[in-house]
N, C-alpha and C positions, 0 to 999 in steps of 0.2 A: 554443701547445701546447708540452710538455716535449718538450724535442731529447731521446733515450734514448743520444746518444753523449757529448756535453757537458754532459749537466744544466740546460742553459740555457732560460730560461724566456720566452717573446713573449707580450706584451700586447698583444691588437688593441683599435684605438680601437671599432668594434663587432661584435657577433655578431649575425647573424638571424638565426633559429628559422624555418624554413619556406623555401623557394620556390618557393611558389606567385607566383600573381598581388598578392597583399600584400608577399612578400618584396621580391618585385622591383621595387612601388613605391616601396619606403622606397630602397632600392637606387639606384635611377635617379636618386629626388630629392634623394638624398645627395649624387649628381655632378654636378646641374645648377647651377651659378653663376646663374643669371640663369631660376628659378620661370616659369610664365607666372602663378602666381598674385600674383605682385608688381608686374604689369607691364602696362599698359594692349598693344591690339594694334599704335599708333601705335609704343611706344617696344620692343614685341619686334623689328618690324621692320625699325628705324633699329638697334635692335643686333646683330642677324643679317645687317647689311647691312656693319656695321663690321668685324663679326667673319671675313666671308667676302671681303673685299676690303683686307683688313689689311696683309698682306702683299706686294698689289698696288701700293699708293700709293706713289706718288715727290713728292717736295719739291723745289718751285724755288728757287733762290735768284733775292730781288727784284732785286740790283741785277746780281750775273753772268750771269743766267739760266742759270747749270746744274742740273742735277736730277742728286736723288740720292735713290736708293731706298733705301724705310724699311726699317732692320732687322725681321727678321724676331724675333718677339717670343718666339716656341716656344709661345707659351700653346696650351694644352687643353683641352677641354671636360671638365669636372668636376673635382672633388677629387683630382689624383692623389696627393694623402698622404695622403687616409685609408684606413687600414687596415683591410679590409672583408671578415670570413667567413661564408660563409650553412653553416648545415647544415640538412641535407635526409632525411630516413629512408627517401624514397622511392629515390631515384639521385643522382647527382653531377654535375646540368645542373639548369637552371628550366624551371618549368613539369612536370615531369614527369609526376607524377600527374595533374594537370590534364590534360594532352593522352592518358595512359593512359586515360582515363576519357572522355572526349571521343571516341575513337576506338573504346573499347567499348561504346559506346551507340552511335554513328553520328551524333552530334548534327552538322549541316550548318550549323549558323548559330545565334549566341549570343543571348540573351533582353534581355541590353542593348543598348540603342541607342547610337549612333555618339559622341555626345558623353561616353558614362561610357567612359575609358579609362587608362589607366594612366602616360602621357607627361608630366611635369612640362615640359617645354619650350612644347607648344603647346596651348593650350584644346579645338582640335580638331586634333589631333595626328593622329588616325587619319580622319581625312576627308581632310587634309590628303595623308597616305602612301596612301592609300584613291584620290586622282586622279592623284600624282605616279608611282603607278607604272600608269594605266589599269589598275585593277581595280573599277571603278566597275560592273561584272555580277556582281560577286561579293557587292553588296548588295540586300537584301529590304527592301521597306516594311513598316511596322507600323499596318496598316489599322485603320481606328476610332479613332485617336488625336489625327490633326489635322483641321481644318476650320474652317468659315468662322467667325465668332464669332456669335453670337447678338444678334440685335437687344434695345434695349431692351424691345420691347414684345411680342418671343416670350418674355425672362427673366423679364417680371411674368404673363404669361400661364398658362408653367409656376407659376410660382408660388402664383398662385390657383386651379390647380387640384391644387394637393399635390405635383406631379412635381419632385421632387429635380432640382437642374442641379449636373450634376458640371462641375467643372472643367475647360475645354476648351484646346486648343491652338491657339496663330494658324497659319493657312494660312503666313503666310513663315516659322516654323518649320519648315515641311515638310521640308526636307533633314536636317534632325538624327532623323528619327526613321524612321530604316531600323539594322536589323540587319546585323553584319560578320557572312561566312561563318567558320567556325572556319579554315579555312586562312591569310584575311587575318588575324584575330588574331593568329596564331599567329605569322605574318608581321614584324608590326608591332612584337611583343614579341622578338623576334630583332632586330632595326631596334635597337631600344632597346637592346639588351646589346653591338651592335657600336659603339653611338654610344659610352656611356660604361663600354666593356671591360671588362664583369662576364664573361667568360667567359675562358677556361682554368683554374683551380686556385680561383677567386672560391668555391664550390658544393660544397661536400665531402658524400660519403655516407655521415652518422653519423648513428644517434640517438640523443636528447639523453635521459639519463639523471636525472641532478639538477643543480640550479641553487642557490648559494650565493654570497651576498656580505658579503663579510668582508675583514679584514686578512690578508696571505700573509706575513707576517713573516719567515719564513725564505726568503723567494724574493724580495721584493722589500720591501726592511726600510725604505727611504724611502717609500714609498708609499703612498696613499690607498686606502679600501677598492677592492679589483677582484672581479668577479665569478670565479668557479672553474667550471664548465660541462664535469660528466663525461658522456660518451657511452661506446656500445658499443665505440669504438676509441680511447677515450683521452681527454685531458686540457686544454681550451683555458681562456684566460683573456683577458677584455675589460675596455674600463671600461665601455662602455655594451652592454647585451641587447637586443635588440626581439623580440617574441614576434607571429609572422606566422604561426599556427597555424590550422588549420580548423574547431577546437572538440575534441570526444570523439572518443576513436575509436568506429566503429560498434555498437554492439551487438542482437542480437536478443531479443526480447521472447518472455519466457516459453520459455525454449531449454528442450526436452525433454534428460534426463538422459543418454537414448540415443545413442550418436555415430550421426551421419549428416552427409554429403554434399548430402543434396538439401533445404536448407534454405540461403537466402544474402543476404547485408544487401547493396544494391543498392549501397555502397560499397566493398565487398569482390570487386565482380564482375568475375572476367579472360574468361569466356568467356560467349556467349549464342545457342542453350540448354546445358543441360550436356552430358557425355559421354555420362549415361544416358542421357539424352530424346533425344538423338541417334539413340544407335545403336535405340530404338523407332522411329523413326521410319523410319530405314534399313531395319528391318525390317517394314513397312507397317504397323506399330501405330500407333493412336493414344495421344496422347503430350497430358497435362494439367496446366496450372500454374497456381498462384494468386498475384496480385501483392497483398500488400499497402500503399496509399500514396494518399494525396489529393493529391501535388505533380507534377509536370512530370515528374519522373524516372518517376515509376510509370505515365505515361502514353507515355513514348517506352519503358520495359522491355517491353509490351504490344504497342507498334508494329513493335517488332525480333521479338517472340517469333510473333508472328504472321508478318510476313514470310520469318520463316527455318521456318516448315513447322510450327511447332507447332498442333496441331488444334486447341484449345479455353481459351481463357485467361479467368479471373475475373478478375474488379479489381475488389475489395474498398476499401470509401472511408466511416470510421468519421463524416463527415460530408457536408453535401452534394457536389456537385462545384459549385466554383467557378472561373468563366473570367474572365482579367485579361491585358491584355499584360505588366506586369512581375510581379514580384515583392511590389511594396510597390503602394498604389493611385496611380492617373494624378494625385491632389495632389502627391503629393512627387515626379513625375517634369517634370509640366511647370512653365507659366511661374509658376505658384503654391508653389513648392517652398519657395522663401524663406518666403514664409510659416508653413509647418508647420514648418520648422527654426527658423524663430523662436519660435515658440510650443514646441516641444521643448526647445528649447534655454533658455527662461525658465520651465519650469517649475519649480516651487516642492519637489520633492521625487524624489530617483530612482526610487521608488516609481510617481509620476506618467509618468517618463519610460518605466518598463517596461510601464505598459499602455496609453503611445501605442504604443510599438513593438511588441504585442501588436496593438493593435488595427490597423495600418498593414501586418502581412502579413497575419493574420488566417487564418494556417495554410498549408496546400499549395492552389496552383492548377495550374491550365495555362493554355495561349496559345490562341488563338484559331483557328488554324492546328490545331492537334492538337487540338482539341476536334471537329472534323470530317473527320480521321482517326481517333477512335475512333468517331465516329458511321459510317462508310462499315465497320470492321472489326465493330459491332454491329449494322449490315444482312445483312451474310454470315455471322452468324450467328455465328462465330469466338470473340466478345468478348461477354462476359456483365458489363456494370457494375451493379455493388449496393452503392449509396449508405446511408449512415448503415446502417454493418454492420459486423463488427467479429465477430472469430475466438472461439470458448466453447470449444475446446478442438479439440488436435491430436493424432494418434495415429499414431508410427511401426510400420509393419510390418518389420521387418525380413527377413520373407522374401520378399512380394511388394515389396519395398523400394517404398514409397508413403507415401502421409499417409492416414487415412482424418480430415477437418477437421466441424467441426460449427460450423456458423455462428449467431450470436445473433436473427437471420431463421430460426424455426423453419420458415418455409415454403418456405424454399431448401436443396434438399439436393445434394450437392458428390456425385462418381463417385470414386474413387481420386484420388489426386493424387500426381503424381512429383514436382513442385518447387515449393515455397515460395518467394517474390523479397520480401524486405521494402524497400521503399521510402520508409522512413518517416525519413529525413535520421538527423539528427546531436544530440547532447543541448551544452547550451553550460552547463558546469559547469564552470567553472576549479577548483574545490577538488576534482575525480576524478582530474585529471590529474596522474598520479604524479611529474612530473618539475619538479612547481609545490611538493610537499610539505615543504620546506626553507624552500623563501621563505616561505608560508603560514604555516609554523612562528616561523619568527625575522620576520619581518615581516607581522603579522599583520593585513587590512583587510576591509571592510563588501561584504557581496554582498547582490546584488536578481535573484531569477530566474535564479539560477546564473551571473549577468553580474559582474565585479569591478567593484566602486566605484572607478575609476580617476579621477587628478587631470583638473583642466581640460586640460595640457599631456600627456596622453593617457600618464601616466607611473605606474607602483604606488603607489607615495608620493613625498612630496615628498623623502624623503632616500636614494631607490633609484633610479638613473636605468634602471631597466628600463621600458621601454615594448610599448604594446600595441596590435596590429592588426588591423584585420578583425573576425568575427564577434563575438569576444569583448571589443572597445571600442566594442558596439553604445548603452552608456550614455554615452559621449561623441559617439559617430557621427549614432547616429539609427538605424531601421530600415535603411535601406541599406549597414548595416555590413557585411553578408557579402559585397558585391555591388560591384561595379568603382567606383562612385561612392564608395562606404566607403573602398576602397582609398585611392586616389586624397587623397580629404579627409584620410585617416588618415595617409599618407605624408608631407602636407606640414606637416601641427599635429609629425607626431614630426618632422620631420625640424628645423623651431626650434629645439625642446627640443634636440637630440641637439648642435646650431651651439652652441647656448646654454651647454651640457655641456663641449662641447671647446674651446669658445672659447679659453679660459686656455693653451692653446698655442698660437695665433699669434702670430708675435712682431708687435710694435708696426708697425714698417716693411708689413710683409705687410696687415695689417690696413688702413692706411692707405691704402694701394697698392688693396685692392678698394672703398674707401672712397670714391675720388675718381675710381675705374673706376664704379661702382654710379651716383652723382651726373651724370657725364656723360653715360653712357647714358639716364638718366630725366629730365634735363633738371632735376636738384632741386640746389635752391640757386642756385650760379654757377657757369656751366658754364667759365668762364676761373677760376676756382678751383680748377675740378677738372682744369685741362692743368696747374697751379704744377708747375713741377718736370719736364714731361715735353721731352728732348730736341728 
């Protein structure tokens, strides 16, 4: 950013755009030296064993027998020279939005299971912080997902009689597949920021305005292109970008001209129900809201609305209602994952790859769990679900301040209505979003499904070291892009590229030096090779 007293100008090695749960995975796995994705469990162990007793060890000598304790080395976990700014539109900490949004829904326990986490250090990182700190009540199973495997001759049995066999889970799976309560996550991603001190000043609250990369000739006249990154509050400059965004911002479908208040994109939502429906209620009116959404969210907005007193709630669902434990189907979550990623990942055209990823959510669901909370709030009568329906038209009153809505089910007719909830997610259009329009412009590439045709090395082009995460590197990701496994996967392909990128400033010594650290820990090569040289 421009110093405004000295004109002087700082180049960070990177900028993250977001932090969210995506930020903060590129984040972590920028500061982990030693991945667990490069590292069998054998040789994480014998290096966390070196690293935590390093400073313990003493040397005898063979022939005086005195001992002399080993210098203490100063090493730290992670990168402390890179130079790392996240900006955030939400606040000036991680997670923010996340946990705002979390805490305004009420959501108790997250949709991914124990192994999709965010920890570059350990495979199961959060299992792992999950017992070390007895929090092990704080996890939920995710029923229907594992059990015993199927014999040969129940597999041919279903099979001759036409009944599909979904892909099942082995029973010694079983511990991977319970849900963390949202406190332990939240927990755990605090864990993470104290390991490798992403916190104090790491997180600034800007948003990010336009993005250009070009030459600065008048600010840095030796210099290779650098990025220029204008926000609401001013001016920063990187050499690498990563864009850990959540897609579009929200918008509502078919927004009447009229201003009103009681209309609200379930992304936008700071209170639940509003001030109006409230104070009806307070005043022993009955009080009526329509949610629109077929996902998870429209089903936990129905569960709160009802619980906090509202009389009568629609849940409106433009196709069937479908029950799944994740997001994406039980292939790509269990031991057949590899699979589907292999077969995504060699298909022959992005084309092909966006209507596995079409077909792999296959739109909004719910859990299993809240499919019978809505069924228990549709016995009391409370909760009216109408499946394949979908809104023909809204009409604001503004003096009885209401909807009067008219459903495409001529045979369902709606009373007034005070609030609209649309819960219909988010649209993944990189070319809407205004702050992509520069780059788009001077560097112009191929989109499929409003997704960017990003390189293999999950980068915009090969001669833009901007890189991309989460939802909208769902054409490199796979369906799982939005979702902690995405993260995760996405953090460690960018974080190569980004080593890759900055390489050229290590100096040779330095390099060497983790060279012959990296070899000893894995046991690769000779491991009396890799001591040459050490006192």
């Amino acid at each position: 950013m421009v110093d405004n007293q000295t004109g002087d100008a700082r180049v960070h090695d990177v900028l993250v755009v977001g932090a969210g749960p995506c930020g903060l995975a590129v984040a972590a796995r920028l500061s982990e030296r030693m991945p667990a994705a490069n590292f069998s469990d054998d040789e994480h162990q014998r290096y966390h064993w070196i690293r935590r007793h390093r400073d313990q060890a003493s040397i005898k000598h063979y022939r005086t027998g005195s001992e002399t304790r080993r210098k203490t080395s100063g090493a730290k976990t992670g990168n402390a020279e890179l130079d790392l700014l996240v900006l955030d539109a939400t606040d000036n900490r991680w997670m923010a939005r996340w946990e705002s949004l979390f805490k305004t829904f009420e959501i108790s326990h997250l949709r991914s299971p124990m192994f999709f986490h965010i920890d570059p250090a350990e495979r199961d990182g959060l299992l792992a912080y999950t017992y070390r700190n007895a929090r092990g009540n704080e996890l939920t199973e995710i029923r229907g997902c594992v059990g015993k495997e199927l014999s040969k001759h129940q597999r041919k049995r279903r099979e001759r009689s036409g009944r599909q066999t979904e892909p099942t889970v082995d029973e010694r799976d079983r511990n991977d597949y319970f849900v963390p309560s949202t406190p332990l996550f939240s927990s755990h991603c605090g864990c993470l920021m104290d390991r490798y001190n992403l916190r104090g000043n790491v997180v600034c609250h800007e948003k990010v305005e336009d993005i250009r990369f070009d030459y600065r000739e008048e600010l840095f006249p030796e210099a290779d292109k650098i990025f220029t990154v204008r926000t609401n509050k001013g001016v920063h400059y990187a050499k690498v970008v990563v864009l850990a965004v959540g897609g579009n911002p929200p918008q509502i479908p078919e927004m009447p001209t009229g201003e009103t208040d009681a209309v609200t994109h379930a992304m936008q939502l700071k209170e639940m129900p509003s001030p109006r429906v409230r104070a009806k209620l307070s005043a022993g009116l009955q009080a009526n809201i329509v949610i629109v959404g077929g996902g998870l969210t429209s089903a936990q907005l129905a569960d709160l609305a009802i619980r906090r007193g509202v009389t009568k709630v629609w849940l409106l669902m433009r196709g069937p209602l479908k029950v799944k434990p994740f997001d994406v189907g039980l292939e790509w979550v269990g031991k057949f994952r590899n699979f589907e990623q292999a077969a995504f990942w060699s298909a022959d055209s992005v084309e092909e790859r966006w209507e596995k990823i079409k077909a792999a959510r296959n739109g909004g669901s719910i859990t299993p769990p809240y499919k019978k909370i809505l069924e228990r709030h549709i016995s009391s009568g409370r909760l009216l679900l109408l499946q394949n329906t979908t809104i023909r038209e809204k009409k604001w009153d503004p003096e009885s301040k209401t909807w009067a809505v008219s459903l495409s089910d001529e045979g369902q007719t709606l009373p007034q209505i005070d609030h609209i909830y649309f819960a219909t997610g988010v649209q993944s259009n990189f070319e809407c979003l205004p702050f992509l329009e520069s780059i788009c412009a001077d560097y112009p590439i191929e989109s499929c499904g409003g997704l960017p045709c990003i390189t293999e090395n999950m980068a915009w082009r090969d001669d833009i070291p901007l890189f991309i995460a989460g939802r909208l590197a769902a054409l490199q990701l796979g369906p799982g892009a939005p979702n902690l496994i995405g993260a995760r996967i996405g953090a460690e392909r960018i974080a190569w590229s980004i080593q890759d990128t900055l390489g050229a400033r290590d100096s040779g010594n330095s390099t060497e030096s983790r060279k012959r650290e990296f070899d000893y820990l894995t046991a690769r090569g000779s491991r009396y090779d890799a001591l040459a040289g050490v006192e």
